[in-house]
C-alpha positions as CSV (number, residue, x, y, z in Angstrom):
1,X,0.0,0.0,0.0
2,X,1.5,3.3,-0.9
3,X,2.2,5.6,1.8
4,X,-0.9,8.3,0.1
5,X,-3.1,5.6,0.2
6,X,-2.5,4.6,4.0
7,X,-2.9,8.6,4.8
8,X,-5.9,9.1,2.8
9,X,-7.4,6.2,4.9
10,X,-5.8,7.2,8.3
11,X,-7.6,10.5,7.8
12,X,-11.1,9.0,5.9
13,X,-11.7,6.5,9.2
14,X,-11.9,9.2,12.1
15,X,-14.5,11.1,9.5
16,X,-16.2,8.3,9.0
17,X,-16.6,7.0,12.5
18,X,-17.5,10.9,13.3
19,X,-20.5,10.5,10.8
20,X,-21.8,7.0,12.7
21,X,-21.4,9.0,15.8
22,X,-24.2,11.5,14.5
23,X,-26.0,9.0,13.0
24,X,-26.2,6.8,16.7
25,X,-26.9,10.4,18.7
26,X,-29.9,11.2,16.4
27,X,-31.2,7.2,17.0
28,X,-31.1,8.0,20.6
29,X,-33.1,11.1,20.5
30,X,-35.5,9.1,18.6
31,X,-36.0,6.1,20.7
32,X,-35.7,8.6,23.6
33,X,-39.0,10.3,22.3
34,X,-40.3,7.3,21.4
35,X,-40.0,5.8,25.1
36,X,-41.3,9.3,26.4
37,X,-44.5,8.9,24.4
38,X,-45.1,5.3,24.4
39,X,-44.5,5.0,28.5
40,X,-44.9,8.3,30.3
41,X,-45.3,7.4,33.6
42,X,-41.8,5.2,33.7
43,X,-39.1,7.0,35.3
44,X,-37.5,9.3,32.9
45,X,-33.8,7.9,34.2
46,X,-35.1,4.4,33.5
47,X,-36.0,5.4,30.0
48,X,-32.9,7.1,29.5
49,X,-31.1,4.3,30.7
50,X,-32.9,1.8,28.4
51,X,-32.4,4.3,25.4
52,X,-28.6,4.2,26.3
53,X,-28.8,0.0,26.6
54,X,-30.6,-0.3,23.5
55,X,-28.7,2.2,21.6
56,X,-25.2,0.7,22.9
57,X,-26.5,-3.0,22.1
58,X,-27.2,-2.4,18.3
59,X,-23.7,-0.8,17.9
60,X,-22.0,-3.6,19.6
61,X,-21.1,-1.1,22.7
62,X,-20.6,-2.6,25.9
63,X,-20.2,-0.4,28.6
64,X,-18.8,-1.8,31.3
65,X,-19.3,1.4,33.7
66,X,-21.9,0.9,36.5
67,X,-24.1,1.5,36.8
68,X,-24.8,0.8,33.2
69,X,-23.5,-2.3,33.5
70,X,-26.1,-3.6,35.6
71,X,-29.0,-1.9,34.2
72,X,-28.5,-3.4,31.0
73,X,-27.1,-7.4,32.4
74,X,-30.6,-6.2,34.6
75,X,-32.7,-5.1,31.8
76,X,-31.6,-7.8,29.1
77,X,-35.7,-8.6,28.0
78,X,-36.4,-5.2,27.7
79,X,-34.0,-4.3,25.5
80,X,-33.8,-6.9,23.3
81,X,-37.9,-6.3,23.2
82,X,-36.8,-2.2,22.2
83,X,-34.2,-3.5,19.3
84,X,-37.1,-5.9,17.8
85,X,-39.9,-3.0,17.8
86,X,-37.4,-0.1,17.0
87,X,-38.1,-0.4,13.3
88,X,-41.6,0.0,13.8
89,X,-40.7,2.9,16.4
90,X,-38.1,4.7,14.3
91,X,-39.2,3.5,10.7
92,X,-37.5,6.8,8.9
93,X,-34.2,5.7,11.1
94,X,-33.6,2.5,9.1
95,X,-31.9,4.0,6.0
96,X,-29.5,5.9,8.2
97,X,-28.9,3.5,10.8
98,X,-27.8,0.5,8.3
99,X,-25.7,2.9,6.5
100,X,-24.0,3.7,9.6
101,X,-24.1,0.2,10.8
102,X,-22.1,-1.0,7.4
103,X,-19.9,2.2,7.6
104,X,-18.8,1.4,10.9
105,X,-18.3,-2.3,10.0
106,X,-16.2,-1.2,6.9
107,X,-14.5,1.1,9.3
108,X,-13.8,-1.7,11.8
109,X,-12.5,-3.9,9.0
110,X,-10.3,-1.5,7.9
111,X,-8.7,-1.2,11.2
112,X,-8.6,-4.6,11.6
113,X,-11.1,-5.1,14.3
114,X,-13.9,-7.0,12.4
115,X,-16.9,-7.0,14.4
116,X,-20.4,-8.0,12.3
117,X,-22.1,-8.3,16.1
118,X,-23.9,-5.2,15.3
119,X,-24.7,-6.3,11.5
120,X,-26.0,-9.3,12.6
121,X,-28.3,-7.6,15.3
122,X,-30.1,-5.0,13.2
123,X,-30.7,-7.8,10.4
124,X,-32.4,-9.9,13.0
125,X,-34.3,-7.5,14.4
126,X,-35.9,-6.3,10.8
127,X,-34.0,-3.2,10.8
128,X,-30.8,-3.5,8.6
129,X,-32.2,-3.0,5.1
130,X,-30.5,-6.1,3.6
131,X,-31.2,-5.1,-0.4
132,X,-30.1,-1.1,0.2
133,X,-26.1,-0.6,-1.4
134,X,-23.5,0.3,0.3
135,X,-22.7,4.0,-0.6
136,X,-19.4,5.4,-1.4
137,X,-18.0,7.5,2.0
138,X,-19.1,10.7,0.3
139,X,-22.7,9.9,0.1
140,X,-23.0,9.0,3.5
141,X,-21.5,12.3,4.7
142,X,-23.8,14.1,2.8
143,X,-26.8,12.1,4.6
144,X,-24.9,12.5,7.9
145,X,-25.0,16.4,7.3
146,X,-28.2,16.5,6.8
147,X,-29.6,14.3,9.2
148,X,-27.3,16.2,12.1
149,X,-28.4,19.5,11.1
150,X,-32.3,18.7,11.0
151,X,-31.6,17.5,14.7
152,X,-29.2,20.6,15.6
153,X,-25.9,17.9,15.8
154,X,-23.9,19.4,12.9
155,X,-23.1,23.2,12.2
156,X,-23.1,23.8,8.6
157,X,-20.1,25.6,7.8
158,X,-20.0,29.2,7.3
159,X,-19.9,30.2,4.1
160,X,-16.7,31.8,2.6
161,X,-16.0,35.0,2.3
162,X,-14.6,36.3,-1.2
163,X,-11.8,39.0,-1.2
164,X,-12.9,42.4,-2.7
């Protein structure tokens, strides 16, 4: 691999790990609204909580912290109950979430830490959309940008000044 080739991707997997980032924020604000208005009277840290378990689990995030630990070991049922029914929650999240999923799983790949946990999750659970392409890096960015801005995550850039 020549040495242009290895920067190029040293620089192009940060971005694109930034992008899944956005991309896992905005499914937590949804399935956060979701829980809000689907149980109301459940403790609002509980339902944070479960958001965080459930988010974590399709990404193939453990977080071994407590008390997150616990609450999700705890709270197994319930959140493998939120990742079958978050496609029918969060149906406009599906084309972003398995873009991200298969960005981050190219990402992982790429530094050599092949993990198709998450991949194998969101296909079980009717959310990976198994016949969608995988876009070029570009194209997801641009759906990133536009996604994080609609939910306040990403600043567009100002535009540039010309010189008089």
């Amino acid at each position: 691999m020549e040495k242009s080739e290895t920067e190029f991707e040293s620089k192009l997997i940060p971005i694109m790990r930034e992008g899944v980032e956005v991309i896992k924020m905005v499914c937590f604000q949804k399935l956060a609204s979701s829980l809000t208005e689907r149980y109301p009277d459940w403790d609002p840290k509980f339902r944070t909580m479960l958001t965080g378990a459930v988010i974590n689990e399709i990404f193939g995030i453990t977080n071994h912290q407590e008390p997150f630990a616990s609450f999700a070991a705890d709270n197994q049922a319930r959140v493998g109950e939120e990742i079958r029914e978050f496609a029918g929650h969060c149906p406009d999240m599906r084309i972003p979430l398995t873009d991200a999923l298969r960005m981050q799983a190219l990402c992982d790949r790429m530094s050599n830490v092949a993990d198709d946990r998450p991949l194998e999750i969101a296909g079980a659970a009717g959310i990976l959309i198994e016949e969608r392409d995988l876009h070029l890096p570009n194209a997801f960015l641009d759906m990133v940008r536009r996604i994080g801005r609609a939910y306040g995550l990403v600043i567009p850039p100002a535009p540039e000044e010309k010189a008089s």
